[in-house]
C-alpha positions in Angstrom: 87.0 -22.5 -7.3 87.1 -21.9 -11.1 87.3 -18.2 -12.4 87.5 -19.4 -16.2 86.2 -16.7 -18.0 82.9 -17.3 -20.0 82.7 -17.4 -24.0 80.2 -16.5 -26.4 78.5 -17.8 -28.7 75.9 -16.3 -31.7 72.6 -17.7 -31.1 68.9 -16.6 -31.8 65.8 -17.0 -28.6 62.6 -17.5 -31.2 59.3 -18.6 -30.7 57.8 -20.8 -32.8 54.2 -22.1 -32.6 53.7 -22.6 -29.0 57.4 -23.3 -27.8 60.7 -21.1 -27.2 64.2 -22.0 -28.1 67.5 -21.1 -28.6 68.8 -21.4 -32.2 72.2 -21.9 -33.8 74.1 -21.8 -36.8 76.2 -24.6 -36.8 79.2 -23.2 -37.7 78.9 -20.5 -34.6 79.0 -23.1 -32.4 82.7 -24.3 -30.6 84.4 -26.8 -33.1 83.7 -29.2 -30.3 80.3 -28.9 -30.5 79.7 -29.0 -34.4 79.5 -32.8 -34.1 77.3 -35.0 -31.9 78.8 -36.2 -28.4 79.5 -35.1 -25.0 81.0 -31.4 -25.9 77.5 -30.4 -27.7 75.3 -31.9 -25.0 76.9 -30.4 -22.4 77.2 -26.9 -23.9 73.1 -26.6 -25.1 72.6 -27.5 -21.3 74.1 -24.7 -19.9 72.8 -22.5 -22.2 69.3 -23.6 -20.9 70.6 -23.7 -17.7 70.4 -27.5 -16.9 70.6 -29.9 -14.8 68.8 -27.8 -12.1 67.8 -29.8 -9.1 65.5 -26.6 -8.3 63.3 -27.3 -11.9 63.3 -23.2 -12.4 66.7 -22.8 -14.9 67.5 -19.7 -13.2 71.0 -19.5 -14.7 70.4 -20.1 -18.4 67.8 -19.6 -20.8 65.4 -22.4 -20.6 61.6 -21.6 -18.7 61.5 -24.7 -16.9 58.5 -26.0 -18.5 58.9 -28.3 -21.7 58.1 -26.0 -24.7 60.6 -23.2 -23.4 63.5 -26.5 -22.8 64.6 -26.6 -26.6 67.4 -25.8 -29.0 67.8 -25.9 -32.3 71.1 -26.4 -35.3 70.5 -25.6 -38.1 72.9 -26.1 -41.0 73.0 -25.6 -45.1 71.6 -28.7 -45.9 73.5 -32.0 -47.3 70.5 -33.1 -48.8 69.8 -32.9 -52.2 67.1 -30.4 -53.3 66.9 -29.2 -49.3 67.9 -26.1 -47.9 68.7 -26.2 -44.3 68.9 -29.1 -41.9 67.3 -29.2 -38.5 68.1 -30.5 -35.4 66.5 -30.7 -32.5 67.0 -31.1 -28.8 65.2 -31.5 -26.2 67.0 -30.6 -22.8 65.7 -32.2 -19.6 65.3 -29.5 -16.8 66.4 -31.5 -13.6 68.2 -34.3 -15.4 71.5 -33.7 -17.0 70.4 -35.1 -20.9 69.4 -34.1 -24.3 66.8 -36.2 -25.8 67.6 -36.4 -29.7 65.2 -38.9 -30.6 62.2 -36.7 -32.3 61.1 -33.4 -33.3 59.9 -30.3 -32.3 56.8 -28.8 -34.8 56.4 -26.0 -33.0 59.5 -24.6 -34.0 59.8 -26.0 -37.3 57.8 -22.7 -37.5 60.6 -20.3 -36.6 63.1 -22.9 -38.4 62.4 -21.2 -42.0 62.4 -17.8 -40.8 66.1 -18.6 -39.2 67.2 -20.1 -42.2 66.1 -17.8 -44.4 67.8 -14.6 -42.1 70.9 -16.8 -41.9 71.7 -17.1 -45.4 70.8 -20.7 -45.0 68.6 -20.2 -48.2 69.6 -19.4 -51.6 68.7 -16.0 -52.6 67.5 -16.7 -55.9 64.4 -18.5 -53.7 63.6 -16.0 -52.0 61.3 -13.6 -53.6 61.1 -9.5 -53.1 57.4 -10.8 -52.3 55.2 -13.4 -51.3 55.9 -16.7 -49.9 59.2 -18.4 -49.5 59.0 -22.3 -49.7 61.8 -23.4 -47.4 62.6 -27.1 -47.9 63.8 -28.5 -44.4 64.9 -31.8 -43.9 64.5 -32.8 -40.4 67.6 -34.6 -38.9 66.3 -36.3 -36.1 63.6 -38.3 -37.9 65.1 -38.0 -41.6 61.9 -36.4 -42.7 61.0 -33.6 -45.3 59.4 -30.5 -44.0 57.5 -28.2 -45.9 57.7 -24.4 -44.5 56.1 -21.3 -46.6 57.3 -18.3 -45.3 55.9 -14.9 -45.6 58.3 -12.4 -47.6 57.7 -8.7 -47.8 60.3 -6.0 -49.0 62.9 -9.2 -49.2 62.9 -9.9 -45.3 61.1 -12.5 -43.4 57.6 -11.0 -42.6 56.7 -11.8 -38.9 53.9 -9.8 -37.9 50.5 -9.9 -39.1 47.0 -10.9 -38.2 46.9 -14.8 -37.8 45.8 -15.7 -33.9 47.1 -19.5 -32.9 45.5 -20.3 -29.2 47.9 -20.3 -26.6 50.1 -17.8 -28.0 49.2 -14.4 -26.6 49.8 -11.7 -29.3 48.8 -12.3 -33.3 52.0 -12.9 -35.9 52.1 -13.8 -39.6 51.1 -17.2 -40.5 53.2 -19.8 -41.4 51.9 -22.9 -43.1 54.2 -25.9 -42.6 53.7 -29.1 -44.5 54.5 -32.3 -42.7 55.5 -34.9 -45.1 55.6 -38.5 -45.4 54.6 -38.0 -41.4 54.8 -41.6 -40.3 58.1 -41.6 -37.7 60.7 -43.4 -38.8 60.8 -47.1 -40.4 58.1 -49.8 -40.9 54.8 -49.6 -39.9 52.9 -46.4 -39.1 51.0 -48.6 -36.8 54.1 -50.6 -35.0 52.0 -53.2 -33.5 49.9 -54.0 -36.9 47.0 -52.9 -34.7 44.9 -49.5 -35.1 44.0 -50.1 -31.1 45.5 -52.2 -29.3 45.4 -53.7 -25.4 48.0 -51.9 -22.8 48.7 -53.9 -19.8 50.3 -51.7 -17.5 51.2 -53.9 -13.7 49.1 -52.5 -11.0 47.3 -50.3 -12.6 45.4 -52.8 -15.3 44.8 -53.2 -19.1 43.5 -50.0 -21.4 42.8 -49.8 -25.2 45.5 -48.0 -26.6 46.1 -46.5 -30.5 49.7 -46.3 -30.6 51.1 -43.8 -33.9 54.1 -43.1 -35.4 53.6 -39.9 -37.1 54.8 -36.5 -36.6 56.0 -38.5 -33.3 55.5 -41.9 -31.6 52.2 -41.1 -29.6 50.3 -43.5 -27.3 46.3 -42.3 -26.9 44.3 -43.9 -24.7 40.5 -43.2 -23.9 39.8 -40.2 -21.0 36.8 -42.1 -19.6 39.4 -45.2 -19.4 41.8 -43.1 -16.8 39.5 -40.9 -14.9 39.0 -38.1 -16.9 37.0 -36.2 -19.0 39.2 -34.8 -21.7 38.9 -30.7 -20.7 41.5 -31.0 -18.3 44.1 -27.6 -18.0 47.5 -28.5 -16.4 46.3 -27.1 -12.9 44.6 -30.5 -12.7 47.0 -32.7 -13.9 50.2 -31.4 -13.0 49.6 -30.8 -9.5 49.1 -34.2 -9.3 52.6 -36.5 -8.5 50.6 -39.3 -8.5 48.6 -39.2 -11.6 52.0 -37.8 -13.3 53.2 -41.3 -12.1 51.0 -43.1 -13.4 51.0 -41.5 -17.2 54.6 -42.1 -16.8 54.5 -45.6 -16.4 51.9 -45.9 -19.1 54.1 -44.6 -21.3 57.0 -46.6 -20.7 54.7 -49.6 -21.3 54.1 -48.2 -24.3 57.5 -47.3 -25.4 58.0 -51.0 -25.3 55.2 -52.4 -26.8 55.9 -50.0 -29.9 59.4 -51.0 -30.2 61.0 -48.1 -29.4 62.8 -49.4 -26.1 63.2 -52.8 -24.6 62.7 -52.2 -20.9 60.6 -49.9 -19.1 63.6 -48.8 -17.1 65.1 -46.8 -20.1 62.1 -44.5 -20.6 63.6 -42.5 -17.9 66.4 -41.2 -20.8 63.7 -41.0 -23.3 61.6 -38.8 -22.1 60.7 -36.7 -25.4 59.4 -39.9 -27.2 57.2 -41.2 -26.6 53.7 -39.0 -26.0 51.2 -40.2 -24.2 48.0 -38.5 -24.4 43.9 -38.8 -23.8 41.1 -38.3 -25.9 37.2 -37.7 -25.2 34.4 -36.9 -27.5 34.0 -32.9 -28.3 33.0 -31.5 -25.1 32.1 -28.0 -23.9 35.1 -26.3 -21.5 36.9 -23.2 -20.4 40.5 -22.7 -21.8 42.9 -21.6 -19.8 43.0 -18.1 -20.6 39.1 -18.0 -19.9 38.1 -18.9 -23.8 34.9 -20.4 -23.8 34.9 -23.5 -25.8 31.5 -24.7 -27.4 31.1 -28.7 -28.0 30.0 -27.3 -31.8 33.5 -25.9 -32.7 35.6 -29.0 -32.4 35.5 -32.4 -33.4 37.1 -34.0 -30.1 39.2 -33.1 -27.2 42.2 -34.1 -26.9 45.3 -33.8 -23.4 49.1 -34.7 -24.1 51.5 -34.7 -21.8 55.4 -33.8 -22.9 58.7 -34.5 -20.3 56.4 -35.8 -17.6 53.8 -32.7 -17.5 50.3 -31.7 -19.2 51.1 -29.5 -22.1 49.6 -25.9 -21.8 48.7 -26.6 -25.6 49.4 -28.7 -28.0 52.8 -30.3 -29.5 53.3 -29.6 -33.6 54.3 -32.9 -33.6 51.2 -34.5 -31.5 48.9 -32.5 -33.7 50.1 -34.1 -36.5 50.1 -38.1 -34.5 46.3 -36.6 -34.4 45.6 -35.4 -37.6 46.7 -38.8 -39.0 44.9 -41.3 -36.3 41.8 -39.0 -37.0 42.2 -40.0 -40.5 42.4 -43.6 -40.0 38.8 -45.8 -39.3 38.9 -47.1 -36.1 41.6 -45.7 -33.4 41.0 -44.5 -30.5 41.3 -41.0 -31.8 38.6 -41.3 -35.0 36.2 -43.0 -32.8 36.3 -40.0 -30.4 35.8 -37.2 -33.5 32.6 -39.6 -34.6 34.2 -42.5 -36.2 33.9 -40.8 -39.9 35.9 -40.6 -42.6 37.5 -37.4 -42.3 40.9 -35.3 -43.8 41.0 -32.8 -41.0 40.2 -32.6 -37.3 39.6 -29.5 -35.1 40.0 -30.5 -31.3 39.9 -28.8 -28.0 43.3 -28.2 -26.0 44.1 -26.5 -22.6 44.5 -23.4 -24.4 41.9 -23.2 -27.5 41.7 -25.0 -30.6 43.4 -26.0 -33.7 42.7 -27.7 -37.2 44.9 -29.3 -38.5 44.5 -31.8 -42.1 46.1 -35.5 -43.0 44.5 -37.8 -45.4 45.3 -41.4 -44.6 44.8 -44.7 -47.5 45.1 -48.2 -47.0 47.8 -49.6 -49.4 48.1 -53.3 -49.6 47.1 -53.5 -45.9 49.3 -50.8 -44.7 47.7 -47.0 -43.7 49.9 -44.3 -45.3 49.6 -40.1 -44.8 51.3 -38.8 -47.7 51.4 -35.4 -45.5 49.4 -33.6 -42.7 49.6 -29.8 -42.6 48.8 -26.9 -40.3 49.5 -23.6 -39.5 51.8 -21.8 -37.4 54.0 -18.2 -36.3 57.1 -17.9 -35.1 59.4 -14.7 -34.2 62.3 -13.6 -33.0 62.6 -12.5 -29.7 66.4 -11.6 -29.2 69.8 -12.0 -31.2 73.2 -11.8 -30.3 75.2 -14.1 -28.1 74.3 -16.3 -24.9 77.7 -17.0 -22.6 78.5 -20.0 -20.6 81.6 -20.6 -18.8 84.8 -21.7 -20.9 85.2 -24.9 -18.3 81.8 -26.2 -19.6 83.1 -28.6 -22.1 
């Protein structure tokens, strides 16, 4: 039995939007784990407390649910004009993976507020008062982020008045600018298509508008699958074998977008990617008990993240809607009204959320120069988290 002694290492818990994670500087972490590979993957694991067969992460820091699964590295940024550089990982709760392959909005939130505390930021940006704009340059998708960060008295401000729904208490706002969304190379439509035919074996053919913005995302229609569009996870996640079947859709999906070859390695990509249903704006109750009127959104949307119904919404996802809201003819304008539009509020399990993108069509292509929306983020606890020394 090993008795190794455990080591420490300095590390931040923060929420940011709707999600938790653990942050790090990347110089605080084990030389070992300051470059990609096996050493890294293994120790952000055990800080969550991964793989657990049980799905609860008992022993580490992760909440067993998808937006409280996450880390974050951030680093002074090699990028010119940049400041910090993000990382992010998602850690699989009963699988022993990270998935690097997109980002996290939620807590691009809390990533200027880290930054800024971290010395990440030159001080001569910062001002005694106002708003610090923290230029972030997101790693896994080599995208610019825009984060504006509320300064008072020289230190991050992190309380305030701004509500965001399914976050409890109120916190400053923090307005983060997504730009240049589209995912990665080529086409922000990867098929050429705005909606496009899904044939999924045994369980038939559905239109489909498949994105690559903010992060790959494959909607299809509620009324299509079954559903209405006001679902709250306690009717989707309950179920094993609807969960099945949005998995395999999505693996279907992942292929026809390019972003695997084979169905078969979805199982290791589980972060990207999304698959979620849309119905026109329709009267619900939100989880907490909100009453939602048909009047104060434009369409209601469901997204599913690591194989569950999200209680919310992904940052990411709300910006794969903001854009397809923006563009004529998918799945998700056609819902909201089929109007030209540069924002879109819509209905989630928890409450609402607005969020803007103006889409052109440029010698046949659709481009998004940016989407925006607003966020909080805070710190929860600093100091060190421990894992044994035999870990890596």
């Amino acid at each position: 039995m090993s008795n190794v002694p455990q080591i420490k290492i300095p590390a931040t818990y923060m929420r940011g939007g709707t999600s938790k994670g653990v942050f790090f500087s990347l110089t605080d972490l084990p030389k070992a784990a300051q470059v990609p590979g096996e050493a890294r993957d293994k120790i952000l694991q055990r800080v969550i407390g991964s793989p657990d067969p049980y799905g609860q992460q008992i022993d580490g820091m992760g909440g067993a649910t998808s937006s409280t699964s996450k880390t974050v590295i951030l680093a002074k940024s090699e990028q010119p004009d940049h400041d910090v550089d993000y990382l992010f990982g998602q850690v699989a709760i009963n699988k022993a993976f990270v998935d690097w392959s997109g980002n996290c909005g939620n807590l691009t939130a809390a990533v200027g507020a880290f930054a800024i505390s971290k010395g990440l930021v030159d001080a001569s940006r910062i001002p005694e008062n106002g708003i610090c704009t923290v230029r972030i340059w997101q790693k896994n998708i080599g995208k610019t982020i825009i984060a504006h960060v509320p300064i008072t008295n020289g230190e991050v401000q992190e309380t305030g008045d701004f509500e965001l729904d399914g976050v409890t208490f109120p916190a400053a706002e923090v307005v983060i600018e997504f730009m240049d969304p589209a995912d990665g190379e080529g086409s922000m439509f990867p098929t050429g298509n705005v909606v496009d035919d899904l044939e999924v074996p045994g369980m038939g053919t559905f239109k489909a508008t498949m994105i690559n913005s903010g992060i790959p995302t494959i909607f299809v229609n509620a009324a299509d699958i079954g559903y209405t569009g006001t679902e709250l996870q306690k009717d989707i996640n309950s179920d094993a074998v609807a969960l099945e079947k949005f998995e395999t859709m999505r693996a279907y999906g992942a292929v026809k977008m390019g972003l695997i070859k084979d169905i078969s390695e979805a199982v290791a990509r589980q972060h990207t990617p999304k698959i979620a249903f849309v119905a026109p704006a329709t009267a619900y109750e939100s989880s907490s008990g909100k009453q939602i009127s048909a009047q104060e959104i434009d369409i209601c949307v469901r997204a599913l993240s690591m194989g569950k119904l999200h209680h919310a919404m992904m940052g990411t996802a709300s910006v794969a809607i903001a854009t397809a809201a923006a563009v004529e003819g998918t799945l998700v304008n056609l819902a909201a009204g089929g109007v030209e539009r540069d924002s879109v509020s819509f209905g989630h399990p928890s409450g609402t959320l607005r969020v803007g993108a103006a889409a052109t069509l440029e010698q046949g292509e659709w481009k998004v120069t940016k989407a925006v929306m607003s966020r909080s983020a805070r710190v929860l606890m600093e100091g060190w988290v421990r894992i044994p020394g035999d870990t890596f």
